[in-house]
N, C-alpha and C positions, 0 to 999 in steps of 0.2 A: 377550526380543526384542519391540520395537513399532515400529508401521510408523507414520509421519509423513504425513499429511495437511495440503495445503493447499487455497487460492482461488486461480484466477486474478488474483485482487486483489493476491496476492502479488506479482506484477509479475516472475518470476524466466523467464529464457530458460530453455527446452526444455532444453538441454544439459546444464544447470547440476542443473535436478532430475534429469535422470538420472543426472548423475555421483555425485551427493549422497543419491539413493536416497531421493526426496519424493514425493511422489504429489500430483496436484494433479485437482480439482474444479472444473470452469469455469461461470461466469457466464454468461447468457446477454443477446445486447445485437441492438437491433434500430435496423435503418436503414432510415427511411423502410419502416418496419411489418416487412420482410423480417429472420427469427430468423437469429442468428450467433451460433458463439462460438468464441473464441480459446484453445485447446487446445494450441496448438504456433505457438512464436511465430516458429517461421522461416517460417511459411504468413503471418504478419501483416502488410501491408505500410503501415507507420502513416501514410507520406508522403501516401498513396492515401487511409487513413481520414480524415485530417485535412483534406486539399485537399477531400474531398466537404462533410465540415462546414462548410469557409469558405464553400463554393459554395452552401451551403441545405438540404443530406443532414439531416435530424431523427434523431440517432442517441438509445436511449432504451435502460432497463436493467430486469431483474426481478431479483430476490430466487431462490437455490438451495430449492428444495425440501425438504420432509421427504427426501421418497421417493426425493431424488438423493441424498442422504446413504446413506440404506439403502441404496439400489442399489451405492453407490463403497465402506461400510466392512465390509459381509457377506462379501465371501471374504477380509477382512482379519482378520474375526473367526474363520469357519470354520477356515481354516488354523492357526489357533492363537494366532494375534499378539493382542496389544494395540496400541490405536487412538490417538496423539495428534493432533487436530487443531487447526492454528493458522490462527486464521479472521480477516478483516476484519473491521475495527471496527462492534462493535453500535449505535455511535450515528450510524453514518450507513448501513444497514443490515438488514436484519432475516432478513438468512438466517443470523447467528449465534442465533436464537432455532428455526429451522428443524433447526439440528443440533442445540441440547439438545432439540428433539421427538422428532430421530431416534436421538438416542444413550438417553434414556428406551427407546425400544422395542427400542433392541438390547442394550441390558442384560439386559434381563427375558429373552431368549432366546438370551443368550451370558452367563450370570451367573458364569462363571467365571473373562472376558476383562475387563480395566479399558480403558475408555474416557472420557480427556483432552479438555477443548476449553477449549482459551485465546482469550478474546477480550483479542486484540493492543492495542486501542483504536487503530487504526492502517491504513493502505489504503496498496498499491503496496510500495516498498521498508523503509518503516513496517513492512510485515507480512511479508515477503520476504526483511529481516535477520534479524527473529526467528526465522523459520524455518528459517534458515542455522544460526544459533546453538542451535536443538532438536537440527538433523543434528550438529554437532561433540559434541553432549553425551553422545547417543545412541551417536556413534561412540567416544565417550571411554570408554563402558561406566556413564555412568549410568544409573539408571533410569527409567521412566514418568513416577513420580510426582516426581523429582527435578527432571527436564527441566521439564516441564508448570509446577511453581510457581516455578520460578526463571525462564522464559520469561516470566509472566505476572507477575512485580514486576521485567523488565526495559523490562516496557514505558514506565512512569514513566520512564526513562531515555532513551527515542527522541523525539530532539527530531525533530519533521516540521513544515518552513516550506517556505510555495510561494506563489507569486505566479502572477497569470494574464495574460495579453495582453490578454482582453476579460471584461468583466463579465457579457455578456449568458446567459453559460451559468450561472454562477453563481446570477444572476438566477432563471433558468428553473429553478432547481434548490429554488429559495429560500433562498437561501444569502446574498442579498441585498435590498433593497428595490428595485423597480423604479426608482424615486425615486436611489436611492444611484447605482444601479448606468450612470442617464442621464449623471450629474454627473460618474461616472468618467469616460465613453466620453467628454465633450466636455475635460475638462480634461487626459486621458491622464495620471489617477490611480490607481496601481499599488496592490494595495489589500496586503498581507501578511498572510498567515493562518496559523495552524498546528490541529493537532488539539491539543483541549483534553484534560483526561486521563480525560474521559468520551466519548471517541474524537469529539465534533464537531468542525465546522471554525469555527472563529471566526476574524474579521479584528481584529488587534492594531496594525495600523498602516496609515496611507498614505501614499504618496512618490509623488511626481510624475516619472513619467519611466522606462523600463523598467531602464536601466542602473545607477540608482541603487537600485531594486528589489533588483536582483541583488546590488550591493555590500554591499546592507543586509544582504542574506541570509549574506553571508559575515562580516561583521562579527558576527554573531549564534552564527558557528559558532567563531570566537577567542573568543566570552566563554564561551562550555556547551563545547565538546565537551571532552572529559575522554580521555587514552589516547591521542590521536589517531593516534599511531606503531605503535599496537596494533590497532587496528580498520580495518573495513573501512566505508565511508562511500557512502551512494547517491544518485545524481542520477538523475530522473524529468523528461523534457522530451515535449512534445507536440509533434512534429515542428517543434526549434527548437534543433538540434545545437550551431550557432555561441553562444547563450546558455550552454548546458551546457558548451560548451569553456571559455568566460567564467567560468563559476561555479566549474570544479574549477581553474582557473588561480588560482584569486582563493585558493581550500583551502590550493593548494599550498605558499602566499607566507610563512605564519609559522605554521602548525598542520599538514604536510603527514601527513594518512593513509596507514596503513601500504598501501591501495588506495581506489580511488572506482571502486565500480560505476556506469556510467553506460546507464540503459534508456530506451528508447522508452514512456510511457505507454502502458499495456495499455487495449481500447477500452472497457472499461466504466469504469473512474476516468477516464479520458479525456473521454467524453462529458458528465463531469458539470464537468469545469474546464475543455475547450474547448481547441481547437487554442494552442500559444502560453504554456500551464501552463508552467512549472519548480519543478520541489520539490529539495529536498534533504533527506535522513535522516543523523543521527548520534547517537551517545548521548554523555551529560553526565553528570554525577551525578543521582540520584533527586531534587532537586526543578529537573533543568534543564526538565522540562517547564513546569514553574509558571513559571518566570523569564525564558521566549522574550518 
């Protein structure tokens, strides 16, 4: 038996991990200096975190801890279990480097229990399918070590594209050049990015104009996704439903998924793409990442 561990980055409603028997580790995000974090996403109200953003709210992010790690996998270990944790991407990140500290020190004093950490290369639903996909495996009566490598060469396979509303967060994030990100705001140039397969975000294209954005995004999903009648497909919006309605309409037209999870961006990825984000996740074959 092993118990599955995520991040809030995982992007996944409250519900969904308890039905699915996930255990999640939250982030911690700070608005205008005051510490929050989102543990249970029926307390979240995003329409509220977003509008404070538009209005001037400075929402900002830190990195998990060793010591929350220890703290959340020691009575996982105690009791007997084994530990797989599937974490947000290390290249925009650094608290997957905080749980191989912690998982280092809980080995040497659990050396009987094996302890998994996959880094997804992957943030939001990116990290939140695969961890759907551990739970099926787990439930199918694989094992640890089974689950753990085949999550981690499914990541190549998660294509993650998203476009933002406004650059300036991006900007502030360094995810752009101030320089780029002026030229966008005046010309209302859509910039397209996806995580690359060393989990950054890089921009691969720009289009001018939100809805063209969006169409692109779906144009992108008819050449890669692969199965598509077989899988379950995620839309991540930052309080901008009617875009998200727009995008899985667009899924549905000639590749339609066997479902489209559609979630509110959780507030720490949130803060860093800025109210007006939309991503989309699905998998392709292993080099659809290279070919977004």
């Amino acid at each position: 038996m092993f118990q599955i561990l995520t991040d809030t980055s995982a992007n996944l409603d409250t519900a969904v991990l308890q039905q699915r028997n996930i255990h999640v580790i939250p982030f911690h995000f700070y608005v205008d200096g005051q510490s929050h974090f989102c543990e249970n996403t029926a307390k979240f109200d995003g329409k509220a975190f977003y509008d404070a953003i538009r209005a001037g709210a400075r929402s900002t992010t830190s990195q998990i801890s060793p010591q929350a790690y220890i703290d959340e996998m020691t009575p996982m270990l105690a009791a007997g279990d084994d530990v797989l944790f599937v974490s947000m991407s290390s290249g925009i990140s650094g608290s997957f480097a905080s749980s191989q500290v912690a998982a280092q020190h809980l080995s040497a004093e659990f050396p009987q229990r094996t302890i998994r950490l996959v880094d997804t290369r992957g943030a939001s639903l990116g990290e939140g399918l695969l961890a759907l996909r551990a739970a099926d495996m787990r439930d199918a009566g694989a094992d640890i070590d089974e689950t753990a490598d085949a999550i981690f060469a499914l990541h190549r396979n998660m294509c993650q594209i998203f476009t933002v509303e406004d650059l300036k967060y991006l900007r502030a994030t360094g995810r752009v050049s101030g320089a780029a990100a002026l030229v966008g705001s005046i010309l209302q140039i859509k910039p397209l990015l996806k995580g690359d397969d060393e989990g950054k975000i890089v921009c691969f294209s720009k289009l001018r104009g939100r809805k063209r954005s969006i169409q692109a995004m779906a144009e992108r999903y008819d050449e890669l996704v692969k199965d598509a009648e077989a899988q379950t497909v995620g839309i991540a919006h930052a309080d901008c439903p009617e875009d998200a309605e727009m995008l899985a309409a667009l899924l549905r037209r000639n590749h339609p998924p066997k479902e489209i999870m559609t979630v509110v961006y959780e507030p720490v990825t949130g803060s860093h793409v800025g109210p007006g984000a939309l991503a989309l996740f699905f998998l392709g074959d292993e080099t659809a990442r290279d070919r977004i």
